[in-house]
N, C-alpha and C positions, 0 to 999 in steps of 0.2 A: 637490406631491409630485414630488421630484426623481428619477427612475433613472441609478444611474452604472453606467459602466463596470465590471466588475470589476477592471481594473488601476489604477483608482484611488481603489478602496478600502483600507485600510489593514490588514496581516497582522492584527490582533485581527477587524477586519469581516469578511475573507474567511473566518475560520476560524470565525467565530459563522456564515457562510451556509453554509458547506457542511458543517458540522453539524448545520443545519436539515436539508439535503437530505438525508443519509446518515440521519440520525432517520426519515425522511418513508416513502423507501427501505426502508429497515427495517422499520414500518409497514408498507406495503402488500406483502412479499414481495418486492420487484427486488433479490435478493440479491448479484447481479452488478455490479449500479449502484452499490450498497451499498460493494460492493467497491473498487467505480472512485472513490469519494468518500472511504473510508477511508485508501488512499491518495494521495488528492490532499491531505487533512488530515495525514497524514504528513508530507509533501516542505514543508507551512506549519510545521508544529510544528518542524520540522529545519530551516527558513528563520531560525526565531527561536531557535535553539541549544539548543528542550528533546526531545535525543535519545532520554530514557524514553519521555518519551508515541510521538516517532517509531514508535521502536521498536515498544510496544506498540501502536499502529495499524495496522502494516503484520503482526505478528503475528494483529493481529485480523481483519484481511482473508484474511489468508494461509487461514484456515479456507474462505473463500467461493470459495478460486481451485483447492480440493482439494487442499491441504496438509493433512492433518488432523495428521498423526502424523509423528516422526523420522524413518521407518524410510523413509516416503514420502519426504521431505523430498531422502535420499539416494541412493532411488533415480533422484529428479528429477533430481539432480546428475547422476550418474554415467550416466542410461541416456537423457540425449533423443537423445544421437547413434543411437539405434536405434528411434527410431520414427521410420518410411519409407513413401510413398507417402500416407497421409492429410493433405495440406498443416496442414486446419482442425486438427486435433489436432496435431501440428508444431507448428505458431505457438502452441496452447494450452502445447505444454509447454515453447516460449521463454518464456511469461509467464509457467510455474509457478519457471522457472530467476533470472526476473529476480527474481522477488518473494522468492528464498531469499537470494539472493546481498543483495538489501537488507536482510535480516535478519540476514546477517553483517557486513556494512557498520555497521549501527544501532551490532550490537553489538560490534562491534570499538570504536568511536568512544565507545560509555558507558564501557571499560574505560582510553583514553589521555585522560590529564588535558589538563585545559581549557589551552590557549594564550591568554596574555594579548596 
């Protein structure tokens, strides 16, 4: 029994492993982990040029990171420049800003046809 590295496993193996772990994660409640694996499964999916599934993973995390709803979504946008003085919340809602903007990203990129 051999252990590799994970950079030299092959995009199909990494994304079979961190599927296991994001299942595992899900499973036991680490919602957050969960989160953190769904879109690492993203950035694989979008490595091998399938933007739907991107897409829909980074949507499907985006629920764990307190996205739930549109309305959120814009306030995210529009209002982190106003939360001030809680650093930890600050930094939480640069990742709620990154995770929307890769959801516009996803989907900007499923609507321009594929370059050959």
């Amino acid at each position: 029994f051999v252990l590799l590295p994970v950079q030299e496993l092959g995009v199909q193996d990494r994304i079979r492993v961190a599927s296991e772990i994001a299942s595992l994660c899900q499973e036991i409640g680490f919602h957050r982990k969960l989160a953190f694996y769904l879109r690492h499964l993203s950035g694989l999916y979008r490595d091998i040029f399938q933007q739907t599934a991107a897409h829909r993973l980074t949507l499907l995390a985006s629920r764990y990171y307190g996205l739930d709803s549109l309305v959120e979504h814009v306030a995210v946008m529009e209002g982190a420049k106003s939360v001030s003085g809680n650093k930890k919340l600050s930094q939480w809602k640069q990742l709620q800003k990154l995770i929307v903007s890769e959801l516009l990203q996803y989907a900007n990129e499923l609507n321009e046809p594929r370059r050959a």
